[in-house]
C-alpha positions as CSV (number, residue, x, y, z in Angstrom):
1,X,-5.3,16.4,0.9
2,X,-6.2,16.2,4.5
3,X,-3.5,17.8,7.4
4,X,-1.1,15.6,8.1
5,X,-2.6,13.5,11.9
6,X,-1.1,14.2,15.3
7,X,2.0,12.6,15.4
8,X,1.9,12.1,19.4
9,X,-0.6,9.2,18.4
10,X,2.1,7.6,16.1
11,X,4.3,6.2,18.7
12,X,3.4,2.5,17.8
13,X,3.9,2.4,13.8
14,X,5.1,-0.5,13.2
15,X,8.7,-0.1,11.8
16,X,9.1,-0.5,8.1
17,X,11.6,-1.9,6.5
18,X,13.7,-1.1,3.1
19,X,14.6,2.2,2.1
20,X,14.8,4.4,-1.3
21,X,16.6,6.7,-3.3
22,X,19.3,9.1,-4.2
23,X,21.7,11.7,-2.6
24,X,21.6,15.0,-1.7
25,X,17.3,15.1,-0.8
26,X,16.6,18.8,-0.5
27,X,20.0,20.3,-1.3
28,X,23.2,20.7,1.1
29,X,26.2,22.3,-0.8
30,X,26.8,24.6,-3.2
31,X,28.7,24.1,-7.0
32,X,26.5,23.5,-9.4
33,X,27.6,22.4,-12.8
34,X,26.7,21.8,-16.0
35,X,25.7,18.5,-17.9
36,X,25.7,17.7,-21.9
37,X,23.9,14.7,-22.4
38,X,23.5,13.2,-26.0
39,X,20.2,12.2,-24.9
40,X,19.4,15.8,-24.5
41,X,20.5,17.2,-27.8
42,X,17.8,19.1,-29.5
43,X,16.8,17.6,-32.9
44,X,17.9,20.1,-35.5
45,X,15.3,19.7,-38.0
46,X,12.4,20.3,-35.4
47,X,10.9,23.8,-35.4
48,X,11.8,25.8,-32.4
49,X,9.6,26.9,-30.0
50,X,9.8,30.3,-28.5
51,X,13.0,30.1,-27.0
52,X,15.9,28.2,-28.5
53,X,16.9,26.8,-25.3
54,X,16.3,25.6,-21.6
55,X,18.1,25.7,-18.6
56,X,16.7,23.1,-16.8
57,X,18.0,22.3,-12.8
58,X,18.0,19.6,-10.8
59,X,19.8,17.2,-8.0
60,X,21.6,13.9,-8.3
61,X,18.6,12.2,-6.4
62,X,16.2,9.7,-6.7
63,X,13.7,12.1,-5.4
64,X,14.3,14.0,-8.4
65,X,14.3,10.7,-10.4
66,X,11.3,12.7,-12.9
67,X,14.7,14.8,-14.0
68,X,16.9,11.8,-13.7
69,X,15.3,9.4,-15.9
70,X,13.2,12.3,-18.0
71,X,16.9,13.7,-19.6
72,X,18.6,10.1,-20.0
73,X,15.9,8.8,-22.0
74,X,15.3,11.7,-23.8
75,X,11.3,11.8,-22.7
76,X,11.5,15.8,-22.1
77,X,14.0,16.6,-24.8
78,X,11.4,14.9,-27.2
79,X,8.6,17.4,-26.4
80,X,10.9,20.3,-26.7
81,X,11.9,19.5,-30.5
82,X,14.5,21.8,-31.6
83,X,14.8,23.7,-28.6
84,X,17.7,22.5,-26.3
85,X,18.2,21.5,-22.8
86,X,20.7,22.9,-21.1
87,X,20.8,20.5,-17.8
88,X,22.6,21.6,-15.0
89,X,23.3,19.6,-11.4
90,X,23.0,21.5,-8.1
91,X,23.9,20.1,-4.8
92,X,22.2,22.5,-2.8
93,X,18.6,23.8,-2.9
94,X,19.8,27.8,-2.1
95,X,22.6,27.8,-5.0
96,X,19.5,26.2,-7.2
97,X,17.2,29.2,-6.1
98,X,20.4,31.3,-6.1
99,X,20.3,30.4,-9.7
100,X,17.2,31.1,-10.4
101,X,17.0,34.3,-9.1
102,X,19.8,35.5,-10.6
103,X,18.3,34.2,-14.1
104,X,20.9,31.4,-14.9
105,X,17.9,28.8,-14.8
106,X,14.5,28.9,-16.1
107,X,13.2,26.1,-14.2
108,X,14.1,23.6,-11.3
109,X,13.4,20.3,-9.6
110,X,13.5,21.5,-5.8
111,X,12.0,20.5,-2.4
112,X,9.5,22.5,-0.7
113,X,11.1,24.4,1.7
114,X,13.7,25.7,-0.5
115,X,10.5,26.7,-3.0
116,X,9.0,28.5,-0.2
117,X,11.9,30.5,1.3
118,X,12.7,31.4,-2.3
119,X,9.5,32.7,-3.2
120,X,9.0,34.3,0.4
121,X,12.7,36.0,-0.1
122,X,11.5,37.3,-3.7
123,X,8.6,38.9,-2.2
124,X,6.3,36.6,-4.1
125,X,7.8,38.2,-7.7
126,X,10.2,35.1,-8.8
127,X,9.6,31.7,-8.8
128,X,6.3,29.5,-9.2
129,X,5.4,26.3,-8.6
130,X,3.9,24.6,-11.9
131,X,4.0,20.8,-10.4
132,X,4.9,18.0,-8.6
133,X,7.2,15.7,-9.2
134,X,7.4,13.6,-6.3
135,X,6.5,12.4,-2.8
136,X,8.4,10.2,0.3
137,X,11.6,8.8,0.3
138,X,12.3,9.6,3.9
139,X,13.1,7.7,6.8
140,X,14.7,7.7,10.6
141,X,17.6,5.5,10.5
142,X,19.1,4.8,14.1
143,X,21.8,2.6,15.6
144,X,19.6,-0.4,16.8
145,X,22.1,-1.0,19.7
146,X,21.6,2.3,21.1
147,X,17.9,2.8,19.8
148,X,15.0,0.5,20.1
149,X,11.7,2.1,20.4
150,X,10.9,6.0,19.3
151,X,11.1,7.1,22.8
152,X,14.6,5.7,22.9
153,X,15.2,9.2,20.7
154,X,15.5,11.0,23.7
155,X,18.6,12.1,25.0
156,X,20.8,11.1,21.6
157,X,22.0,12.6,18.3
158,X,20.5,12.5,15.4
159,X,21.4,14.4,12.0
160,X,19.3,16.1,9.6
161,X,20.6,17.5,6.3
162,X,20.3,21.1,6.9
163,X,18.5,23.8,9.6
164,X,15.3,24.4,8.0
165,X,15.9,22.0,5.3
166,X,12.3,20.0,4.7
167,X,13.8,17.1,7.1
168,X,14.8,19.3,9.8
169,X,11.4,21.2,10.1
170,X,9.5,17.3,9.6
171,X,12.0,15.9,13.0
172,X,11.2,19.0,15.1
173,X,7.5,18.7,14.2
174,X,7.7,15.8,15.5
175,X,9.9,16.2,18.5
176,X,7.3,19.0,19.3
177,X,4.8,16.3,19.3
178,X,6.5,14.0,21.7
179,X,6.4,16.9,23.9
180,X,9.9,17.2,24.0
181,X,11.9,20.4,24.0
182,X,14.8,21.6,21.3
183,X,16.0,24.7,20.4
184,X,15.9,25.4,16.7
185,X,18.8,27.6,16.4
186,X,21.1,25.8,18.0
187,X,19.6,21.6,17.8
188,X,20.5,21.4,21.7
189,X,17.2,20.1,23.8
190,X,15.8,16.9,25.1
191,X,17.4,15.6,21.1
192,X,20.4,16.6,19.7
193,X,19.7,17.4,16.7
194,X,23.2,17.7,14.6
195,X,22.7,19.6,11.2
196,X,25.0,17.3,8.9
197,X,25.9,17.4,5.2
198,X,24.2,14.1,3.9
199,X,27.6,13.6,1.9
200,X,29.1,12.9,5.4
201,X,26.4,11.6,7.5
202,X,27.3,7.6,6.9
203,X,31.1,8.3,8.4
204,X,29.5,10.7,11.3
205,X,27.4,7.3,11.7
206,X,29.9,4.9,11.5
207,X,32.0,6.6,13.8
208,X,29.3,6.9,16.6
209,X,29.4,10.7,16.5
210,X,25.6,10.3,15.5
211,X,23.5,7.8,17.2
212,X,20.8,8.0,13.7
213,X,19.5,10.5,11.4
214,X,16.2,11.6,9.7
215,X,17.2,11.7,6.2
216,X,16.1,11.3,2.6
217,X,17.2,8.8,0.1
218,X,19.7,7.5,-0.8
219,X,21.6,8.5,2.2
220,X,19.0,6.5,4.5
221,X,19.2,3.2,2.7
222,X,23.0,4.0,2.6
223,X,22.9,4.0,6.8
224,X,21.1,1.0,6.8
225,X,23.6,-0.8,4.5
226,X,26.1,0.3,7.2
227,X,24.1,-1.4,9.8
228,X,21.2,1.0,10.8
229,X,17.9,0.0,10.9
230,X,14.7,1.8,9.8
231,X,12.6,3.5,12.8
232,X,9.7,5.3,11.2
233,X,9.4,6.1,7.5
234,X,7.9,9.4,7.1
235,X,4.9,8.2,4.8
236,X,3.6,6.7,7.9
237,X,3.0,10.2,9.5
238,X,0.9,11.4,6.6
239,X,-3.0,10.6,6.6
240,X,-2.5,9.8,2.8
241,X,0.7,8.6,3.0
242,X,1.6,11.4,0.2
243,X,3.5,14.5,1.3
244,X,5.5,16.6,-1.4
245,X,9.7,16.0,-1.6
246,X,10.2,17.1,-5.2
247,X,8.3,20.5,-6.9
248,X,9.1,21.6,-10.4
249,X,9.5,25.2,-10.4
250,X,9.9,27.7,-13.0
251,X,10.8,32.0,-13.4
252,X,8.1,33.7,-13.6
253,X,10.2,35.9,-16.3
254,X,10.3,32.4,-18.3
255,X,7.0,31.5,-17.9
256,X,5.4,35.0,-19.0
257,X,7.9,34.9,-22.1
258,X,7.7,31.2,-22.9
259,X,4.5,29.1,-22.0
260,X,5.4,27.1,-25.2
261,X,8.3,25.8,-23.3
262,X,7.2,25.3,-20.1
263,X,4.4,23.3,-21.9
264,X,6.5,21.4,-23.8
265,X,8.8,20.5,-20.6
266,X,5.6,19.8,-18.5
267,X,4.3,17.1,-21.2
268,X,8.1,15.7,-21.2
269,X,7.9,15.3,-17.5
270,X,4.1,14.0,-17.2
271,X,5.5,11.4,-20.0
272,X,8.5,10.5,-17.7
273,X,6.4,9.6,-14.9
274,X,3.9,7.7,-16.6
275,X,6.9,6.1,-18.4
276,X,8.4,5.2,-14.6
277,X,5.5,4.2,-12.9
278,X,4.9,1.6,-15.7
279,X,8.3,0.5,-15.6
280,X,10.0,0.3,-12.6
281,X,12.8,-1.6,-13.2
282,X,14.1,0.1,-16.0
283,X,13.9,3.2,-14.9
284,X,15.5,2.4,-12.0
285,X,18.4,1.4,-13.9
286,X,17.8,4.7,-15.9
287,X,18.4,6.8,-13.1
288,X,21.5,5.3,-11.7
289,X,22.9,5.2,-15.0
290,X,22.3,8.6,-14.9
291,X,23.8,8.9,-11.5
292,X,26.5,7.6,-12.8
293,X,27.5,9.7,-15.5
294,X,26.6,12.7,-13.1
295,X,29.1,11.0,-10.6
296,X,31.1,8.7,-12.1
297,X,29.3,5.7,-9.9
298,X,26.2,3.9,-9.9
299,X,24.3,3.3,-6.5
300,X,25.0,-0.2,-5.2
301,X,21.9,-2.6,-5.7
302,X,21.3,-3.2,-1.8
303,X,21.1,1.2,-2.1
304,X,19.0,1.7,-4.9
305,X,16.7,-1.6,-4.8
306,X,15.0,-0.4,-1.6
307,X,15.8,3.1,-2.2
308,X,13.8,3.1,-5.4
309,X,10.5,1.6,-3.7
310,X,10.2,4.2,-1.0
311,X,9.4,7.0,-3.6
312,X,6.3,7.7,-5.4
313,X,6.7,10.3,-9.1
314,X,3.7,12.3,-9.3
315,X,2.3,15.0,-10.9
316,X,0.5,16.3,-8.0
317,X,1.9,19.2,-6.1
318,X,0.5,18.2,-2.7
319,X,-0.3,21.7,-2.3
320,X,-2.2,21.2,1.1
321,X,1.0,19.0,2.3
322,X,3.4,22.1,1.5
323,X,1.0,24.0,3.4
324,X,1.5,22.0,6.5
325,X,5.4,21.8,6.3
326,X,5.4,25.9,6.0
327,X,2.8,26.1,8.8
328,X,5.7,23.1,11.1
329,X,8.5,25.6,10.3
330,X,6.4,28.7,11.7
331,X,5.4,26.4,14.7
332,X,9.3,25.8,15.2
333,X,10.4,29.3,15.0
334,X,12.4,29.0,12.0
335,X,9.9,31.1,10.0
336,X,8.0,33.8,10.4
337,X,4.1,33.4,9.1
338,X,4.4,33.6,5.3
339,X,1.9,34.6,2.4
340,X,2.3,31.6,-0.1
341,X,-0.8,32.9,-2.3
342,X,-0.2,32.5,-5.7
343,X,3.4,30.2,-5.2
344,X,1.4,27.9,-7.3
345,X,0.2,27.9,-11.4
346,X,-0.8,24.6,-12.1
347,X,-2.7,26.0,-15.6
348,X,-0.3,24.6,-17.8
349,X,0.4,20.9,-15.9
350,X,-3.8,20.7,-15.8
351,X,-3.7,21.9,-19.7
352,X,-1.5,19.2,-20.3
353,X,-3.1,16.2,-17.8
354,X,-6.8,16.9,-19.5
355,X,-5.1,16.3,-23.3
356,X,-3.3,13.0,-21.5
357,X,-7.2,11.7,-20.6
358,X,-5.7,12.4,-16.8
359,X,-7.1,13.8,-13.8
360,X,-6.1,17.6,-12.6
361,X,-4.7,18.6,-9.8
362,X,-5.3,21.0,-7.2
363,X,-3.3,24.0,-5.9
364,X,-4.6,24.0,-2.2
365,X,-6.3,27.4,-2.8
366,X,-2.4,28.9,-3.2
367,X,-2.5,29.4,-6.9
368,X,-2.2,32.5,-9.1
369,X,-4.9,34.5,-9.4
């Protein structure tokens, strides 16, 4: 995967339309909580593996849509046989690392720069990255009375999810590459940039205290149903259009003691993509059915129809583009220079994508030695 190009030279992208997917994007909040889905429970007559259950996390997010759809149609829980799923719902990336760390979860659904700080934290002795799960589903959203062209961004407030959260490093990249100045502590600078919980973003929006936000889904299509309009959609700053919003990561504790498991989880999750990707629709309505029974409400169709389309499920890692997004939140100051060698064992996922007839992947020269 090639570095992502000089964003100076985007300033004429033509603005896209629609949006995609689901709440929280790379975790803002803390409870997590636990979910017992009949779709998950573990066939008793199936011969255990090496450990008689899994605690599997995720969010209640169409960028995690691989988790989503993979527990309500049972794809994963298939592979695993006899050994159970134990799902459980985070809100925020650091309570899901949190989690992990403190051995409450054996493996996670989680955006980049929660894997990173996590395994930096650790001192490299925690958490792994063993694949991707998916890639976009993020957009600028603005106000279109107040905002017409990108350089109309200067000057007004716009909300990210989080200081240091994978949107927040992506907008100050890019500020930096307008030339413009913003502090990264504080947001203040030629852009506001207002660090807000994406569960309150649309009222901030609605009651001007934000003039637009760079966001994930769903909350962007959810601004736009409120009357913002799409600016620039992330994927258009990437050479490949492909950058990473969704790792699966597991304990290096689990993996060492259970490579049966993690196996069987990986071929449950390589399943539930394939199984997406070749049906759309259906698993669209599989993930907001399971957003549903995680919240108690579906998406609305004008949220989830262009929602869903933004995001691409993949296998891939993206290694090189995690690269990059460490390498923006170094440039900004948030980080200091981190050694991500061996955040990455893809030997399992590639073990699995060569028995599917499938293509490996590649760990950007970060994996395990």
């Amino acid at each position: 995967m090639s570095a992502a190009r000089p964003l100076t030279t985007l300033r004429a992208i033509a603005v896209t339309a629609a949006l995609p997917l689901l709440l929280t994007a790379c975790g803002y909040g803390s409870a997590a909580k636990k979910d017992d889905d009949k779709a998950n429970a573990a066939a008793t007559g199936d011969k255990k593996l090496s450990a008689s259950e899994v605690r599997i996390g995720y969010f209640p997010n169409l960028t995690h849509a691989t988790a989503l759809v993979g527990l309500q149609e049972g794809l994963i829980q298939k592979e695993l046989g006899a050994t159970a799923i134990k799902p459980q719902s985070f809100n925020a990336g650091p309570s899901e690392i949190e989690a992990l760390n403190g051995g409450s979860l054996d493996i996670g659904f989680i955006g980049p720069s929660p894997a990173i700080n996590g395994y930096v934290k650790s001192k490299s002795s925690n958490l792994r990255i063993i694949s991707g799960s998916a890639s976009g589903g993020v957009k600028l959203v603005v106000n279109p009375d107040k905002i017409k062209t990108l350089d109309d961004l200067k000057g007004k407030k716009i909300a990210t999810p989080q200081k240091g959260n994978t949107q927040d490093v992506a907008f100050l990249n890019w500020i930096a590459e307008k030339g413009w100045k913003v502090d990264p502590e504080s947001g203040k600078g030629d852009v506001s940039v207002v660090r807000t919980d994406n569960k309150v973003t649309p009222d901030a929006f609605k009651q001007g205290s934000i003039d637009g936000a760079w966001v994930p889904e769903p909350t962007a299509s959810k601004l736009v149903s409120d009357g913002a309009s799409v600016l620039l959609d992330e994927t258009d700053l990437w050479p490949d259009k492909k950058f990473v919003i969704t790792n699966i990561i597991v304990s290096q504790k689990f993996l060492k003691e259970h490579p049966d498991v993690v196996e069987a989880v990986l071929k449950g999750t390589v399943k539930t993509n394939e199984w997406i990707n070749a049906n759309p629709d259906k698993a669209k309505a599989s993930a907001n059915a399971k957003l549903e029974a995680e919240g108690g409400k579906p998406l609305d169709a004008k949220v989830i129809d262009p929602a869903w389309k933004s995001i691409l499920v993949t296998d891939d890692p993206l290694a090189t583009t995690l690269k990059t997004e460490s390498d923006w939140a170094v440039k900004a100051k948030l980080i200091e220079q981190p050694d991500l060698s061996g955040i990455y064992d893809l030997t399992l996922l590639n073990k699995v994508l060569k028995a599917a007839g499938k293509p490996e992947v590649a760990d950007g020269g970060l994996g395990a030695k």
